[in-house]
mmJSON file of the N, C-alpha and C atoms, coordinates in Angstrom:
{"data_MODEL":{"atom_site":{
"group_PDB":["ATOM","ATOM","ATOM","ATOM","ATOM","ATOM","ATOM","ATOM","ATOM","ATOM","ATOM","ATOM","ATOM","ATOM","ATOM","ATOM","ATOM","ATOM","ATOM","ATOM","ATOM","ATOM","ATOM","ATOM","ATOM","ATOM","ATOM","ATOM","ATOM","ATOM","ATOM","ATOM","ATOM","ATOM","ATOM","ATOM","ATOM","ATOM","ATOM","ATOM","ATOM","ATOM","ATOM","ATOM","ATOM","ATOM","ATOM","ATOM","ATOM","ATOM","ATOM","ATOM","ATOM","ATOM","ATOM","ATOM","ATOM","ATOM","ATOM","ATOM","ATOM","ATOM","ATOM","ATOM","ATOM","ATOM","ATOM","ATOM","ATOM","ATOM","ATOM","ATOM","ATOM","ATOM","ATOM","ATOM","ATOM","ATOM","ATOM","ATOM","ATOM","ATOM","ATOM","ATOM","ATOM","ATOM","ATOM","ATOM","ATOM","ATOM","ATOM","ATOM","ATOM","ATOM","ATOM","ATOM","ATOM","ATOM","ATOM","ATOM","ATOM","ATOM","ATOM","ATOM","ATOM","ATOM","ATOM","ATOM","ATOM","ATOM","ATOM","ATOM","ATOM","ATOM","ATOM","ATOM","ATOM","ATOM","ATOM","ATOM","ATOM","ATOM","ATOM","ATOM","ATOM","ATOM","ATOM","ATOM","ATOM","ATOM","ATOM","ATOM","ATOM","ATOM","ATOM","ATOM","ATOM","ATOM","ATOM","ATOM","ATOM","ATOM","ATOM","ATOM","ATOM","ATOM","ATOM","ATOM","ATOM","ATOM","ATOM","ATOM","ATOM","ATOM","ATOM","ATOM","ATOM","ATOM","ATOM","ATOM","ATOM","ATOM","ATOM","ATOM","ATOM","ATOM","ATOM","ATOM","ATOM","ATOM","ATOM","ATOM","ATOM","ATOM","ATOM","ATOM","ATOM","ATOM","ATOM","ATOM","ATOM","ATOM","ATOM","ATOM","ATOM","ATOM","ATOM","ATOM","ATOM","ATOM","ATOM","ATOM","ATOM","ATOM","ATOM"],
"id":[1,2,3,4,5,6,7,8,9,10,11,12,13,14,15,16,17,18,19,20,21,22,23,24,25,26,27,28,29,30,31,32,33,34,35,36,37,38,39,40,41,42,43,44,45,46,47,48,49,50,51,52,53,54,55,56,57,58,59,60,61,62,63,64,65,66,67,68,69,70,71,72,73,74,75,76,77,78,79,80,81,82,83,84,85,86,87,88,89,90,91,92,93,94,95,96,97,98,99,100,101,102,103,104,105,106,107,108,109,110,111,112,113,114,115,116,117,118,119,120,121,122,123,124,125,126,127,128,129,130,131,132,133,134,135,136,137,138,139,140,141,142,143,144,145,146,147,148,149,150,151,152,153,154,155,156,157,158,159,160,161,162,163,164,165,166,167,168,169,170,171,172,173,174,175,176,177,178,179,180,181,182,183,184,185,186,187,188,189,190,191,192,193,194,195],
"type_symbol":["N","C","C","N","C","C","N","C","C","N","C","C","N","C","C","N","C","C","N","C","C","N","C","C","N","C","C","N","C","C","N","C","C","N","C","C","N","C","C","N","C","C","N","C","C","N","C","C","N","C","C","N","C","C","N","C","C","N","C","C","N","C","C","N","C","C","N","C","C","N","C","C","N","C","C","N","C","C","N","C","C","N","C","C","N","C","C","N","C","C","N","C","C","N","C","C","N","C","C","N","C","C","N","C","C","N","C","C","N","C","C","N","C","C","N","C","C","N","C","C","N","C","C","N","C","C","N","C","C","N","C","C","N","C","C","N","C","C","N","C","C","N","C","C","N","C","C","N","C","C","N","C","C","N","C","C","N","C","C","N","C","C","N","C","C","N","C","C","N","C","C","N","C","C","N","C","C","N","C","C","N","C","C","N","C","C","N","C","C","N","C","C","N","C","C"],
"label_atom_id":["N","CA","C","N","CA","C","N","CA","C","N","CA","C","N","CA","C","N","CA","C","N","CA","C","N","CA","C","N","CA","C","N","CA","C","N","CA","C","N","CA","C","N","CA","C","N","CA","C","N","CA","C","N","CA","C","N","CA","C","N","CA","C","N","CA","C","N","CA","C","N","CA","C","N","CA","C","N","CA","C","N","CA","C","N","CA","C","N","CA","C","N","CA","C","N","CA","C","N","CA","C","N","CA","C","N","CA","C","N","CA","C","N","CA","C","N","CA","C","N","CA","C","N","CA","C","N","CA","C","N","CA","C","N","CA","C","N","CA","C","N","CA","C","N","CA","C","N","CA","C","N","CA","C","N","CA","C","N","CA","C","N","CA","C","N","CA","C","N","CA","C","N","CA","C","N","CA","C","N","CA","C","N","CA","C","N","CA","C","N","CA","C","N","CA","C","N","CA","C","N","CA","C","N","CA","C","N","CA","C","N","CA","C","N","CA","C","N","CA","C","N","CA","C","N","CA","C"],
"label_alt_id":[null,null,null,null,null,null,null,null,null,null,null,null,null,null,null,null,null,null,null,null,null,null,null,null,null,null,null,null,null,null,null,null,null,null,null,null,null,null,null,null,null,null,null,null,null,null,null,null,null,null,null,null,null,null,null,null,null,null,null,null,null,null,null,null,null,null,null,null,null,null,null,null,null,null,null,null,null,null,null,null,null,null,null,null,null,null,null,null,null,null,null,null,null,null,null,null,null,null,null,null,null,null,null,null,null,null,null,null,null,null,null,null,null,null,null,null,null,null,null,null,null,null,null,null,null,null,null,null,null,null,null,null,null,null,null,null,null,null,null,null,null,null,null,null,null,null,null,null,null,null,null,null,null,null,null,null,null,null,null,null,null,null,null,null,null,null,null,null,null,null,null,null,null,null,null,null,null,null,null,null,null,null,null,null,null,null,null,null,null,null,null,null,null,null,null],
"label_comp_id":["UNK","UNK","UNK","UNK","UNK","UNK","UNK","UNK","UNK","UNK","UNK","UNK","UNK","UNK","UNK","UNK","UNK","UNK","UNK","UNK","UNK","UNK","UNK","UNK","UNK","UNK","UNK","UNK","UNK","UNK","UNK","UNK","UNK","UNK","UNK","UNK","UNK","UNK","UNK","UNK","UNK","UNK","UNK","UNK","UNK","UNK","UNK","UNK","UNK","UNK","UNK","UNK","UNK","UNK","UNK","UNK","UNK","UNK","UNK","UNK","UNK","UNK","UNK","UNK","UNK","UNK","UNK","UNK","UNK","UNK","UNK","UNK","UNK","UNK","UNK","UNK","UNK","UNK","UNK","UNK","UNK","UNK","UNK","UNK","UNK","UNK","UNK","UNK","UNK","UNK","UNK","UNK","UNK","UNK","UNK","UNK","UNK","UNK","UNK","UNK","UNK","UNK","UNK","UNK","UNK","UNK","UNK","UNK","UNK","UNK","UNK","UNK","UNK","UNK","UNK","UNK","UNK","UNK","UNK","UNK","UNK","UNK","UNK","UNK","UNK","UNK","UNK","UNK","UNK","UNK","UNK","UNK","UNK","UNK","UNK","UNK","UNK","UNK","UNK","UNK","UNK","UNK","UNK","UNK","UNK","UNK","UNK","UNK","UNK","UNK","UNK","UNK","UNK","UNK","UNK","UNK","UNK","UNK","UNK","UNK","UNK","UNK","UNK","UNK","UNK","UNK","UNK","UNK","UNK","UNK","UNK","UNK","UNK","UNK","UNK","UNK","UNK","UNK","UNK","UNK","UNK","UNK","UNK","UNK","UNK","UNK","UNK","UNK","UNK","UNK","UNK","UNK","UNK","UNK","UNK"],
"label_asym_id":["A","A","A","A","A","A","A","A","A","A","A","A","A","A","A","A","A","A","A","A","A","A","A","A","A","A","A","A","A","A","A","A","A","A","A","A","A","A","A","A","A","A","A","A","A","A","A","A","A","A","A","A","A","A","A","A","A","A","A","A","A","A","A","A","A","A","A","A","A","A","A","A","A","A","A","A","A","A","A","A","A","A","A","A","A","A","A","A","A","A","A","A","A","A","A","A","A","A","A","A","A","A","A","A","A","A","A","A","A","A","A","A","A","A","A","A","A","A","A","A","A","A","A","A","A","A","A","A","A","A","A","A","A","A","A","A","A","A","A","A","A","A","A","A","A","A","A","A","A","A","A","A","A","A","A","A","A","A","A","A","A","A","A","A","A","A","A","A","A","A","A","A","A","A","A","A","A","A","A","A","A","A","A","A","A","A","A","A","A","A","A","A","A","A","A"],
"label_entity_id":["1","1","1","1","1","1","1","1","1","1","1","1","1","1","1","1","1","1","1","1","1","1","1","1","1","1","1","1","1","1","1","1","1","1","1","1","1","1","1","1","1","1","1","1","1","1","1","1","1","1","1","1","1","1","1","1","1","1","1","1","1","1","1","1","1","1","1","1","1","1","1","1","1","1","1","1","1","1","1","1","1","1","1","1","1","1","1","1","1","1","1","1","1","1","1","1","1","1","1","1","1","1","1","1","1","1","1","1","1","1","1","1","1","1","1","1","1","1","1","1","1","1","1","1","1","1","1","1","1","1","1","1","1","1","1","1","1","1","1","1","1","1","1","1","1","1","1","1","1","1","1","1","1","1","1","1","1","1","1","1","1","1","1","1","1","1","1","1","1","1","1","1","1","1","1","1","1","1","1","1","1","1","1","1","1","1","1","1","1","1","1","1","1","1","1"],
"label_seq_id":[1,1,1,2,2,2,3,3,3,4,4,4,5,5,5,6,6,6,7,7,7,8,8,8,9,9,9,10,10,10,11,11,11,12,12,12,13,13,13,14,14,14,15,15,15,16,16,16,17,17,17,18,18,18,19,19,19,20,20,20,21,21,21,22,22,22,23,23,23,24,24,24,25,25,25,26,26,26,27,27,27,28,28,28,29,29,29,30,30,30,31,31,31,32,32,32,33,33,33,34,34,34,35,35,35,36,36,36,37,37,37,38,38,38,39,39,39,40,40,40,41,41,41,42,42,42,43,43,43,44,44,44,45,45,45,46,46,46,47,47,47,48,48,48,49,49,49,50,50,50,51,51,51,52,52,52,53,53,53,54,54,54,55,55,55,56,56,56,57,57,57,58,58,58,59,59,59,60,60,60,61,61,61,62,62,62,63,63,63,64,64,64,65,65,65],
"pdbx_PDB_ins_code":[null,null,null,null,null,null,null,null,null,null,null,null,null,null,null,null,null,null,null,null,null,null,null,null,null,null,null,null,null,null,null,null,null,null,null,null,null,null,null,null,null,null,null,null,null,null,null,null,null,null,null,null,null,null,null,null,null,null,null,null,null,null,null,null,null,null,null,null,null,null,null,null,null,null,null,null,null,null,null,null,null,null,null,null,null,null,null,null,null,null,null,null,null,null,null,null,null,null,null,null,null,null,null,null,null,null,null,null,null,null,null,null,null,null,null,null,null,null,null,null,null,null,null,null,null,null,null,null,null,null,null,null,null,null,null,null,null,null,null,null,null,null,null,null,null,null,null,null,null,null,null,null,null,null,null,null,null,null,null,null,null,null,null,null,null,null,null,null,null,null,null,null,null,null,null,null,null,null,null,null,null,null,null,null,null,null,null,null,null,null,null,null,null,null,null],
"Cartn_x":[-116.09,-117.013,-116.781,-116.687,-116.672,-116.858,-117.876,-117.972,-116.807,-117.145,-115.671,-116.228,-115.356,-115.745,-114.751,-115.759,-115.21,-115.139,-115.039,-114.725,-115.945,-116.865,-118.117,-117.751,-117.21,-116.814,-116.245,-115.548,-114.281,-114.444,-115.685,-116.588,-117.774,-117.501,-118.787,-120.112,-120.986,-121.702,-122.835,-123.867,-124.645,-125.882,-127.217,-128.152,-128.761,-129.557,-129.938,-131.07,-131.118,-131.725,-133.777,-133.919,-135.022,-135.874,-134.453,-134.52,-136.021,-136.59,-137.75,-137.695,-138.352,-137.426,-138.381,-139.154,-140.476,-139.208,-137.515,-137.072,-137.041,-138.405,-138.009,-136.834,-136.884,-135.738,-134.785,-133.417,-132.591,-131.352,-130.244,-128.935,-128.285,-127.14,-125.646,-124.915,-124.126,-123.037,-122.021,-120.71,-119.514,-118.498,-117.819,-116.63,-115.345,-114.52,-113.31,-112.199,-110.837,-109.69,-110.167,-110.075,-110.128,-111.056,-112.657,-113.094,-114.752,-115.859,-116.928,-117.652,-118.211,-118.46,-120.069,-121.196,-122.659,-123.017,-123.881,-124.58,-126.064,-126.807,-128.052,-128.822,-128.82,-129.266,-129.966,-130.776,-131.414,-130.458,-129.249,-128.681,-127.031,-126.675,-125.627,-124.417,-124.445,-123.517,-123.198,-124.239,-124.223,-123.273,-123.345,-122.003,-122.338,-120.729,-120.607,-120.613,-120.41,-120.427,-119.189,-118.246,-117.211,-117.158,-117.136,-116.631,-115.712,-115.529,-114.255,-115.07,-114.5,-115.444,-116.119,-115.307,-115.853,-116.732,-117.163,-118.159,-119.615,-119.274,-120.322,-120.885,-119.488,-120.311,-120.979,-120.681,-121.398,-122.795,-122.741,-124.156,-124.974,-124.437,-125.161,-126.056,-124.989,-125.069,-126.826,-126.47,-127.164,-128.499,-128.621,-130.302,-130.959,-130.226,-130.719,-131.415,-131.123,-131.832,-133.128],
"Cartn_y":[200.16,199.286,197.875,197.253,195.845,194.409,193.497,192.41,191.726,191.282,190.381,189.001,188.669,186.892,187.035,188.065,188.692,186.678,187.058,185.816,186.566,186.199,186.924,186.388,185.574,185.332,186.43,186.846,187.74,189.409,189.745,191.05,191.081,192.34,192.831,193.249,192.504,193.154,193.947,194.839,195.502,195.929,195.836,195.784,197.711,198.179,199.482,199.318,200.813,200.58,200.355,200.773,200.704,199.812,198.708,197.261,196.493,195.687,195.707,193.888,193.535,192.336,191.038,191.553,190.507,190.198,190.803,189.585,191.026,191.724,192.845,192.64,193.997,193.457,194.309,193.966,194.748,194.229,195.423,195.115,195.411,194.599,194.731,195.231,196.0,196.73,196.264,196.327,195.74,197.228,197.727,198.699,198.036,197.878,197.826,198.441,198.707,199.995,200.472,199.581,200.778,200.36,199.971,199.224,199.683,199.5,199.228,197.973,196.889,195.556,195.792,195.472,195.606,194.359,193.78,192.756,192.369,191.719,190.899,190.571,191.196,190.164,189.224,188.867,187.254,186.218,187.342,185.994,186.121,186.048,186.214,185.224,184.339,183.793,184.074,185.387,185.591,186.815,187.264,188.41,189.426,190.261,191.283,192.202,193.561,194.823,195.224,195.656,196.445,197.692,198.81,200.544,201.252,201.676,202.921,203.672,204.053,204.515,206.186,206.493,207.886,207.685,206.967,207.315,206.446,205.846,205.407,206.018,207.061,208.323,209.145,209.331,210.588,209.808,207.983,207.936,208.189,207.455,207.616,208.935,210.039,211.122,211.836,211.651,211.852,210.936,209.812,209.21,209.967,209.755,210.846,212.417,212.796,214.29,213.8],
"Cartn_z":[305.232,305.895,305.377,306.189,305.811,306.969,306.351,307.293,307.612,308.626,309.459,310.199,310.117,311.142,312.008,313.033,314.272,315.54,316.239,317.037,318.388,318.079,319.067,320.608,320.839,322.237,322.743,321.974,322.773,322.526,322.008,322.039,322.904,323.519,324.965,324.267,323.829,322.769,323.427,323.117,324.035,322.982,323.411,322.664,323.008,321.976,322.562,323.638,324.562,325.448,324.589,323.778,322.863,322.103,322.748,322.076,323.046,322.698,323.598,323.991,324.957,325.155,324.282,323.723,323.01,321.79,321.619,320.448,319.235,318.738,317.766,316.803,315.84,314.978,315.592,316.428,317.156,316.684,316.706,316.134,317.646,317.605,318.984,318.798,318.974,319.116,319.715,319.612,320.146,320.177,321.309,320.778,320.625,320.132,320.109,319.775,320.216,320.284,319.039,317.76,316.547,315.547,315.926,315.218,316.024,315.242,316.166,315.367,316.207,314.86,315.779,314.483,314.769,313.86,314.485,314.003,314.595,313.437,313.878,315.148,316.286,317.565,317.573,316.643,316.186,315.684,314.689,314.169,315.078,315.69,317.072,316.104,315.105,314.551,313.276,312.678,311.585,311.23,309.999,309.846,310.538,310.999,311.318,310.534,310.753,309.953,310.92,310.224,311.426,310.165,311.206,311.04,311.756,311.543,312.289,312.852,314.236,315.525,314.767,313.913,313.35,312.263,311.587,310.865,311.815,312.256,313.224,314.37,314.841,315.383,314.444,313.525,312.737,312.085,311.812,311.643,312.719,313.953,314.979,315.433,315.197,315.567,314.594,312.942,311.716,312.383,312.901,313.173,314.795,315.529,316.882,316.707,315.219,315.338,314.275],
"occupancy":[1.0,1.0,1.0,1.0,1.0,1.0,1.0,1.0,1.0,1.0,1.0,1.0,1.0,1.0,1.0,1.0,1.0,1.0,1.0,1.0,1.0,1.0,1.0,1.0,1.0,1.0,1.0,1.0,1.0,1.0,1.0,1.0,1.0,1.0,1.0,1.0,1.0,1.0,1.0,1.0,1.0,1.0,1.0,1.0,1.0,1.0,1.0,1.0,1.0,1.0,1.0,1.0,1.0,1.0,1.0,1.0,1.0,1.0,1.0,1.0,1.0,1.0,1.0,1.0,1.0,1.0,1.0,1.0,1.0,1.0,1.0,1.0,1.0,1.0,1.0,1.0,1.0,1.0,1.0,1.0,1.0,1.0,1.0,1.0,1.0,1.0,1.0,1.0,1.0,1.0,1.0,1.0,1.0,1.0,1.0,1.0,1.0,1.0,1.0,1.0,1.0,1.0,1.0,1.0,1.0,1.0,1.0,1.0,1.0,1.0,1.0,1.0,1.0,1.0,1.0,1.0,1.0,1.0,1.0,1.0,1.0,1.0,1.0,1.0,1.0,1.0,1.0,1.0,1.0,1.0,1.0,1.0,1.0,1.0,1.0,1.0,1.0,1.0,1.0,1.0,1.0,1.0,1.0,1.0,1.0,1.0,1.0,1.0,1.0,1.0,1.0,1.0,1.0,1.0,1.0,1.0,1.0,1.0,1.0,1.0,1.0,1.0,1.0,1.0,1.0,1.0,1.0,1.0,1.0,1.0,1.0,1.0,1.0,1.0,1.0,1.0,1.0,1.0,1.0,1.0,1.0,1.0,1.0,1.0,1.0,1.0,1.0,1.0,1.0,1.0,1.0,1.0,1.0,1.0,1.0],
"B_iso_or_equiv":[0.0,0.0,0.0,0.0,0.0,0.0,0.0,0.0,0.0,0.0,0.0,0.0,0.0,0.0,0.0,0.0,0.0,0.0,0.0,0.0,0.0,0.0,0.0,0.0,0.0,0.0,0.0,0.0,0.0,0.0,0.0,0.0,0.0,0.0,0.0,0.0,0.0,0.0,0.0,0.0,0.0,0.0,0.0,0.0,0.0,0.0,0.0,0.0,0.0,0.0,0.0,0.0,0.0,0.0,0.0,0.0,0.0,0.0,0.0,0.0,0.0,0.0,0.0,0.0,0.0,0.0,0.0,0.0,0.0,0.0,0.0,0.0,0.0,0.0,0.0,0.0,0.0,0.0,0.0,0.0,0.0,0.0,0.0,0.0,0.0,0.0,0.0,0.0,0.0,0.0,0.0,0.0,0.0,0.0,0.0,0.0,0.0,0.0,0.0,0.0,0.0,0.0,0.0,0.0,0.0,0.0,0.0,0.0,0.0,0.0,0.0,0.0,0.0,0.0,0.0,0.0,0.0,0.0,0.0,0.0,0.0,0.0,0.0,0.0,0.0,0.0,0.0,0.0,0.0,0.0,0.0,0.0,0.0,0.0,0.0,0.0,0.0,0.0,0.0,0.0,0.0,0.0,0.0,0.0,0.0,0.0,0.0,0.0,0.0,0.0,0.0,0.0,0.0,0.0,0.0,0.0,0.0,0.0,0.0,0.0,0.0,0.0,0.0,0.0,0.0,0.0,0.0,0.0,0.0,0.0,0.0,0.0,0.0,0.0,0.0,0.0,0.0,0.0,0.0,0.0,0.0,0.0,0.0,0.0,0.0,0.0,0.0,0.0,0.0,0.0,0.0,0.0,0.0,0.0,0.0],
"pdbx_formal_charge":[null,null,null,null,null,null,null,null,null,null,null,null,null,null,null,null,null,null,null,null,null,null,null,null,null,null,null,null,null,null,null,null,null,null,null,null,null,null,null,null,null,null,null,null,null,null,null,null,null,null,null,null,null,null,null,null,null,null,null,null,null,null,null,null,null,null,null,null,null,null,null,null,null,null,null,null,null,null,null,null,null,null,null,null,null,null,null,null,null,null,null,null,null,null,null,null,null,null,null,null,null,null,null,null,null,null,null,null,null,null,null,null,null,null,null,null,null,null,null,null,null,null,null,null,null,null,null,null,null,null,null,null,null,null,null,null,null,null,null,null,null,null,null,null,null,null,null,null,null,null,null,null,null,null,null,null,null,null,null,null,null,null,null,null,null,null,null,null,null,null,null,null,null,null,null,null,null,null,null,null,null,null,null,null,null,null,null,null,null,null,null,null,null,null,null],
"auth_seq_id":[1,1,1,2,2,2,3,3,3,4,4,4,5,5,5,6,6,6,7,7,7,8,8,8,9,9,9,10,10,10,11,11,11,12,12,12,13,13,13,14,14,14,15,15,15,16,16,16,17,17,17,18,18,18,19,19,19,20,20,20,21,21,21,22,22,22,23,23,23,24,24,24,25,25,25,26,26,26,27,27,27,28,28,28,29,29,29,30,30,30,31,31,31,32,32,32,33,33,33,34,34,34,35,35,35,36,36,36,37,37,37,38,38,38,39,39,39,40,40,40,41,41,41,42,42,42,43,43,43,44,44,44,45,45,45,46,46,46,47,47,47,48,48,48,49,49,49,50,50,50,51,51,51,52,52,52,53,53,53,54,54,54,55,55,55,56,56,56,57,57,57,58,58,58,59,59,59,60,60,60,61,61,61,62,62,62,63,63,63,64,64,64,65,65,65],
"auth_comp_id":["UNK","UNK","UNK","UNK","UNK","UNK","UNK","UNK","UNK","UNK","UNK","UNK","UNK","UNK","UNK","UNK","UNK","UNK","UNK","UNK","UNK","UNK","UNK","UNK","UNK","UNK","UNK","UNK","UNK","UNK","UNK","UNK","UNK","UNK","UNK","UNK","UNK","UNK","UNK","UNK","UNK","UNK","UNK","UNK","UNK","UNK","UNK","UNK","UNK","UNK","UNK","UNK","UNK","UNK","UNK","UNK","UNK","UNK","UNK","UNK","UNK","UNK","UNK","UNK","UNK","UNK","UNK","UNK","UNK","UNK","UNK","UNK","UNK","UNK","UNK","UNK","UNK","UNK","UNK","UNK","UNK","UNK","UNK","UNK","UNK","UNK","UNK","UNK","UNK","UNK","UNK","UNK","UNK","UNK","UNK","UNK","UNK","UNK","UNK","UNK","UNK","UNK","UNK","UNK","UNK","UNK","UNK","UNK","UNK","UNK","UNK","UNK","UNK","UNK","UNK","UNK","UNK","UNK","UNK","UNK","UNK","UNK","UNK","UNK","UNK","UNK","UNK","UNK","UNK","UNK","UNK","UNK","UNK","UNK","UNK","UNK","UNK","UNK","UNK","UNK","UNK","UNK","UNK","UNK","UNK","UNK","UNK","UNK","UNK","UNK","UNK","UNK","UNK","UNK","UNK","UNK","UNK","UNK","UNK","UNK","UNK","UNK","UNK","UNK","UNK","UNK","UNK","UNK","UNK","UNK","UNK","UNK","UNK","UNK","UNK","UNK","UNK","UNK","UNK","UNK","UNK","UNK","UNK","UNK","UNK","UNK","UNK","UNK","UNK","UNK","UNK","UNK","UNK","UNK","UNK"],
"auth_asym_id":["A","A","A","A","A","A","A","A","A","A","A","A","A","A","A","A","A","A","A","A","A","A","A","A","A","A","A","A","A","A","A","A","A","A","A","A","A","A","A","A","A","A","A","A","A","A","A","A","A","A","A","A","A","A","A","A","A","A","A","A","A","A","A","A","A","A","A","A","A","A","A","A","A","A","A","A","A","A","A","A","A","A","A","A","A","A","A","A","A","A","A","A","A","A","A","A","A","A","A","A","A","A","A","A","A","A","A","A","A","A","A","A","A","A","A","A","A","A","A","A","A","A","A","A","A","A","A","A","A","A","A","A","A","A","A","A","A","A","A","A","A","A","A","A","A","A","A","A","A","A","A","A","A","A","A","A","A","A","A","A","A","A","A","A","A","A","A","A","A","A","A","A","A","A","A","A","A","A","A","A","A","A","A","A","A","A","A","A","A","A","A","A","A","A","A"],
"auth_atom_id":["N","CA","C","N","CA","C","N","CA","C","N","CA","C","N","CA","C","N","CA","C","N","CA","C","N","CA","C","N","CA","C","N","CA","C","N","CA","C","N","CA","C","N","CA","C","N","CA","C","N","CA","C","N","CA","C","N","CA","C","N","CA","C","N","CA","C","N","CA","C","N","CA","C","N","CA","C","N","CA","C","N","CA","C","N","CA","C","N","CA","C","N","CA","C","N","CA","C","N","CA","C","N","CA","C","N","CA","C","N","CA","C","N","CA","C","N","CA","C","N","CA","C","N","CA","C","N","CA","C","N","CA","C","N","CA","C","N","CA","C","N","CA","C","N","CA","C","N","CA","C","N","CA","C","N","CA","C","N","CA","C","N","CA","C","N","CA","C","N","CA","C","N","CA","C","N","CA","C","N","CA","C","N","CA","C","N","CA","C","N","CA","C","N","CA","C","N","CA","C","N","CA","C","N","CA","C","N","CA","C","N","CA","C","N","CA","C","N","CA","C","N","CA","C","N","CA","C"],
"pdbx_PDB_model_num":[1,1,1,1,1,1,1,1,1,1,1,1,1,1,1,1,1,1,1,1,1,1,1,1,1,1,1,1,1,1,1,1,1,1,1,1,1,1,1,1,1,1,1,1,1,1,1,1,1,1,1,1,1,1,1,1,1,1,1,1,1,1,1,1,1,1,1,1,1,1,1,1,1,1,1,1,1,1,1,1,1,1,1,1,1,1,1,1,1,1,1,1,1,1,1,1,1,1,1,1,1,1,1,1,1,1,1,1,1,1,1,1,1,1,1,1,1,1,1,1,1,1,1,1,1,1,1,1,1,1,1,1,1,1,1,1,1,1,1,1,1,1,1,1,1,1,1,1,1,1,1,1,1,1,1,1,1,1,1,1,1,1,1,1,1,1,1,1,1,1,1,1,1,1,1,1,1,1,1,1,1,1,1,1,1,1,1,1,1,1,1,1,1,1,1]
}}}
């Protein structure tokens, strides 16, 4: 795991559907070929988090149950 100074222009970022539109504390998601980068949705210029699409499925997977 490690932050990156991803270039946010050029990532499709996507908020969860849970996210509520009053602002909340909500994180974005970005996929990329071998990478998934999540960050802040308040702070949109602030650091990324990038993971490898497999352990981010398996957290993902670990908070849904």
């Amino acid at each position: 795991m490690t932050t990156a100074n991803v270039p946010h222009e050029e990532l499709s970022w996507h908020k969860s559907s849970y996210s509520g539109s009053g602002g909340g504390e909500c994180v974005e998601v970005a996929h990329a070929a071998s990478t998934v980068h999540i960050r802040d949705s308040k702070e949109r210029r602030g650091p990324v988090l990038s993971v490898a699409p497999t352990p981010w499925a398996a957290f993902i997977e670990s908070v849904a149950r």
